[in-house]
LOMIGU-112587 format. One line per 5 residues: number of its first residue (from 1); for each residue x, y, z of C-alpha. Coordinates in steps of 0.5 Angstrom, whole numbers, plus 2048, in hexadecimal, padded with zeros to 3 digits. Example, Ala and Ser with C-alpha at 12.3 -4.5 7.8 and 13.67 -1.06 7.14 Angstrom:
REM LOMIGU-112587
1 = 819,7F7,810  81B,7FE,80E
***
This chain:
REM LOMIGU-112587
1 = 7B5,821,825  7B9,81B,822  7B6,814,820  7BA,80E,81E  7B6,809,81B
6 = 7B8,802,81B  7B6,800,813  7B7,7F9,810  7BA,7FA,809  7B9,7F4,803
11 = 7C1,7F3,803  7C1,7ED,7FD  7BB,7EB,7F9  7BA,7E5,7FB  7B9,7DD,7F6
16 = 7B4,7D9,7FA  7B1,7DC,801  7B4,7E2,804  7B9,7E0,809  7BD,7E5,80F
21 = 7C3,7E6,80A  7BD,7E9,806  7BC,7EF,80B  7C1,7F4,80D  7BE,7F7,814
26 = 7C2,7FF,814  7BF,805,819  7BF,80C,815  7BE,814,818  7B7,816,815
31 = 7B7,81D,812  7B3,823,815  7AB,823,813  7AA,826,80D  7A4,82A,80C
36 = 79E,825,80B  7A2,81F,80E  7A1,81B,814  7A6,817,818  7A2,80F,81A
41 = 7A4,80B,820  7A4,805,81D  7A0,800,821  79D,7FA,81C  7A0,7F8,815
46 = 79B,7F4,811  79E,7EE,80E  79B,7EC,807  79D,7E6,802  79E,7EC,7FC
51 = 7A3,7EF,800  7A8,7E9,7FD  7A6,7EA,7F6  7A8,7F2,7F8  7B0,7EF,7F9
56 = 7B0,7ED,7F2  7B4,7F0,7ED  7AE,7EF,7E7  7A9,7F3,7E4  7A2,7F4,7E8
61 = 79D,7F8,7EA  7A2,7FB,7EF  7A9,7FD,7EF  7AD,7F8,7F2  7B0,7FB,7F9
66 = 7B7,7FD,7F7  7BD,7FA,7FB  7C0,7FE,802  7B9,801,802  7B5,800,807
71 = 7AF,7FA,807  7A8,7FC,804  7A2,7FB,808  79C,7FD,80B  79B,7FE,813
76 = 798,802,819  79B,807,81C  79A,80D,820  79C,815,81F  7A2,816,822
81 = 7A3,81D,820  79F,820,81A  79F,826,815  799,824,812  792,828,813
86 = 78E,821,813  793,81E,819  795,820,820  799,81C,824  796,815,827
91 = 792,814,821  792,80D,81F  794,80D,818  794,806,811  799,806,80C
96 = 79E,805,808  7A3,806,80E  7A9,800,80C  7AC,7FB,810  7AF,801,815
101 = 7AD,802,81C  7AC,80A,819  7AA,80D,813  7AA,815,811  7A4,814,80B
106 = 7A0,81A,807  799,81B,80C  796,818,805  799,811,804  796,811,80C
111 = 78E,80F,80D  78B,810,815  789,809,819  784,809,81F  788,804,824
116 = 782,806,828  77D,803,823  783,7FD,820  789,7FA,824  790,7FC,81E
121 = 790,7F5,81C  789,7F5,819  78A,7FC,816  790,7F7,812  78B,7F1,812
126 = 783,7F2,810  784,7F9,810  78B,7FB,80B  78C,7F8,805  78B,7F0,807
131 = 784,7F3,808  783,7F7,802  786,7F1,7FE  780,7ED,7FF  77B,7F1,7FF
136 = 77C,7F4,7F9  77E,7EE,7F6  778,7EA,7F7  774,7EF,7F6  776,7F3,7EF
141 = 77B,7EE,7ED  778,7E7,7EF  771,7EA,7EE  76F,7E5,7F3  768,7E5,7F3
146 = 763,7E1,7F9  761,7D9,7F7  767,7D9,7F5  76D,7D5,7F7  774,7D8,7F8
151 = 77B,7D4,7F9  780,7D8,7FC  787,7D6,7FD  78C,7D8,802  785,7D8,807
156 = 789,7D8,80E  78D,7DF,80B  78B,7E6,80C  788,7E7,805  785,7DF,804
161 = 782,7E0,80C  77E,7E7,80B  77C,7E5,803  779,7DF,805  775,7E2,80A
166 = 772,7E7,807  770,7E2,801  76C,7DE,807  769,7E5,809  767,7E6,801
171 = 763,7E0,801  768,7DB,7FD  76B,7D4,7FF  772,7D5,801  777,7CF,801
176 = 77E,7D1,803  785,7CF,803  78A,7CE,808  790,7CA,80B  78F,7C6,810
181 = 789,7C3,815  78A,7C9,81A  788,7CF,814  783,7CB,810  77F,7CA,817
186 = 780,7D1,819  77D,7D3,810  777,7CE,813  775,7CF,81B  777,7D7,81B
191 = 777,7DA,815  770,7D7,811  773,7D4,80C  76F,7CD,808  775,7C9,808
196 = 77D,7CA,809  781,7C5,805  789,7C4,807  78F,7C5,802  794,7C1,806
201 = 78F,7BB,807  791,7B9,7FF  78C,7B8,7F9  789,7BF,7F9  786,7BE,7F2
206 = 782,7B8,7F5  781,7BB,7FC  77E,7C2,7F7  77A,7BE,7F3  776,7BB,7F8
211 = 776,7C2,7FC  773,7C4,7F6  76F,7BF,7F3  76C,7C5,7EE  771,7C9,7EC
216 = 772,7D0,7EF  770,7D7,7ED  776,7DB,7F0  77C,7DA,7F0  781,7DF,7F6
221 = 788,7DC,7F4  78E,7DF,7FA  792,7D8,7F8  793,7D6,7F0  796,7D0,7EE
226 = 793,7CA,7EF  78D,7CC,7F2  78B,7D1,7ED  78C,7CC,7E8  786,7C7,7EC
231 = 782,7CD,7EC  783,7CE,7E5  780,7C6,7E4  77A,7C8,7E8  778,7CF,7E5
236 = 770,7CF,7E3  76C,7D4,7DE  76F,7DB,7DE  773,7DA,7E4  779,7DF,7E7
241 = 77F,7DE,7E9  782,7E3,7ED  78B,7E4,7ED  78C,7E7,7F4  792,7E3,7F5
246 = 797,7DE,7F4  79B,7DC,7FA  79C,7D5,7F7  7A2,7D8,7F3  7A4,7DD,7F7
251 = 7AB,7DA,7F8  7AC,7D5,7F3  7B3,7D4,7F0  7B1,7D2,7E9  7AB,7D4,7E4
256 = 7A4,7D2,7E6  7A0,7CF,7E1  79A,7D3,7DF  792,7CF,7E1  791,7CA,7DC
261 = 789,7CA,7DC  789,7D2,7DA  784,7CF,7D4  77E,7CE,7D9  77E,7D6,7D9
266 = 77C,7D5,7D2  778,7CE,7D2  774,7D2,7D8  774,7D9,7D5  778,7DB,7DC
271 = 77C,7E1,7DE  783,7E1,7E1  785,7E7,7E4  78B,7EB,7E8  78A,7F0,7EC
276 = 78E,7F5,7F1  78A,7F8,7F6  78E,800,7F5  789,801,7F0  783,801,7F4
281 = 787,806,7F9  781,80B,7F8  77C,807,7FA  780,804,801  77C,808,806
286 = 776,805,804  778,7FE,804  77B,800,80B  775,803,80D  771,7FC,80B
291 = 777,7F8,80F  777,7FC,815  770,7FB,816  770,7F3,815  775,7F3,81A
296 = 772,7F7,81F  76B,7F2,81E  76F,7EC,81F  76D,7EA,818  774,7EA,816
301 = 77A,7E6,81A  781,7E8,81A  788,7E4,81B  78E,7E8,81B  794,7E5,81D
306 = 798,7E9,821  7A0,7E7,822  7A4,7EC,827  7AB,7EE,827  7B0,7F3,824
311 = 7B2,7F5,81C  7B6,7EF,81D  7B0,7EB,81D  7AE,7EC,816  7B1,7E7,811
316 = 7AF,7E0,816  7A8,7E4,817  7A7,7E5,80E  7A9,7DE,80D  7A3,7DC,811
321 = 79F,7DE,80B  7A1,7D8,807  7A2,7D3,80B  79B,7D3,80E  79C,7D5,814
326 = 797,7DA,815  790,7DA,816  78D,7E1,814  791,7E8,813  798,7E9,815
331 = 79B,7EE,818  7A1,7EF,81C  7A0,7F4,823  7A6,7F8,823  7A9,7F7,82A
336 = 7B0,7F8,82D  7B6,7F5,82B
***
């Protein structure tokens, strides 16, 4: 049987945000299966801020993707033929698929999903790699310990919403940050956290000083910029920074200048560090074991943001990421153009 999978390609790198001329939406002939393949349908792509560090032509901790092929990402799919012992057809499926409404992939680069325990956009929120990012970077990066008081920036997102709340559960004082009244009332009222401090109401450094009238122990950082600078001025003794990510510079046009404070790590004997959440990949089923089991006693709120609409969908849906205009995991459904 013959499958043409509609595929969304990076046709230029972009300078600044992403645009339609970005993209270059092709429809190509899939191969046969291979032995040890599987052929996915395609049903929801995961859109992360990472995806826009992917686009550009620099050294990192990943290949940027090449220009004509197809946009990296990760989603949920099911089996719609399979030539792989672990997969039978109608098999729900995560992985690295791309920005396509099909994709032929090793059975290896593919992990099964409980749809009847999970729906798919949690198996890329609290359940995929957002997920695991906040476990294991509060947990082994952060090392946050209970009585502890944690900040975590980028709070309303799908890494920030899930770190923050599992700092609460482990006994710490949770202060997060977030854009606008509507986020930082759902941080307090539905997620537990202490307090919420909004970025867009003007004079963060202020508005986190008296958030934290003593300083904070940990540090999760989804944004970078400004805020991280703050958070330098306010470290205590011994305190940790964890780097999950930046989004504050993603797009920007010009250098960014580095934090000017990075001496408070050294006044307050503090550690700052990066991570990537691949490198924990052998340990992910016991932190999805550990989720799962938070989810289903309702000691764990989710929020994914689902948009629906075809391929063509994808750039207005990405840019979301950096404009705020999400709340929680966002994924695009797969519906027909």
């Amino acid at each position: 049987m013959t499958t043409i999978a509609r595929q969304v390609r990076l046709a230029s790198r972009p300078v600044g945000l992403p645009q339609e001329s970005t993209w270059r939406l092709t429809e190509q002939e899939l191969p046969a299966l291979e032995e040890g393949e599987v052929l996915v349908r395609v049903t929801h792509i995961s859109l992360d801020p990472a995806m826009r560090g992917w686009l550009n032509d620099a050294r990192s901790y990943a290949p940027p993707v090449a220009l004509d092929a197809v946009m990296r990402a990760i989603g949920v799919g099911t089996v719609a033929e399979s030539r792989h012992k672990s997969f039978a057809v109608g098999d729900a499926v995560t992985g690295m698929v791309g920005v396509a409404d099909h994709a032929v992939l090793p059975g290896e680069r593919l992990q099964p999903v409980d749809l009847g325990r999970a729906p798919a956009p949690t198996w890329l929120g609290a359940l995929g790699m957002p997920g695991m990012t906040a476990w294991f970077g509060l947990f082994d990066v952060a090392a946050a310990k209970p009585g502890e008081t944690v900040l975590v920036s980028g709070a309303a997102g799908a890494v920030g919403s899930v770190a923050g709340q599992l700092a609460k559960s482990h006994g710490c004082r949770v202060v997060g940050i977030a854009g606008g009244p509507e986020k930082t009332r759902w941080l307090v009222e539905e997620l537990g956290f202490d307090e919420a401090v909004d970025y867009k109401a003007g004079g963060i450094h202020r508005a986190l000083r008296a958030a934290l009238p003593d300083g904070l122990d940990v540090y999760f950082d989804n944004v970078g910029g400004e805020i991280l600078d703050s958070a330098l001025r306010l470290l205590r003794l011994k305190a940790r920074i964890a780097i999950c990510g930046g989004i504050s510079a993603y797009n920007a046009t010009e250098p960014v200048p580095g934090p000017a404070h990075y001496m408070s790590l050294l006044v307050n004997r503090a550690r700052m560090e990066g991570f990537l959440v691949s490198d924990y990949a052998g340990r992910f089923p016991e932190a999805t074991a550990d989720m799962l089991a938070r989810i289903e006693a309702g000691t764990l709120v989710t929020r994914e943001h689902v948009v629906e609409g075809p391929l063509e969908a994808f750039n207005d849906t990405f840019l979301m990421l950096f404009s705020g205009a999400n709340t929680g995991k966002l994924v695009l459904e797969l519906k027909p153009a």
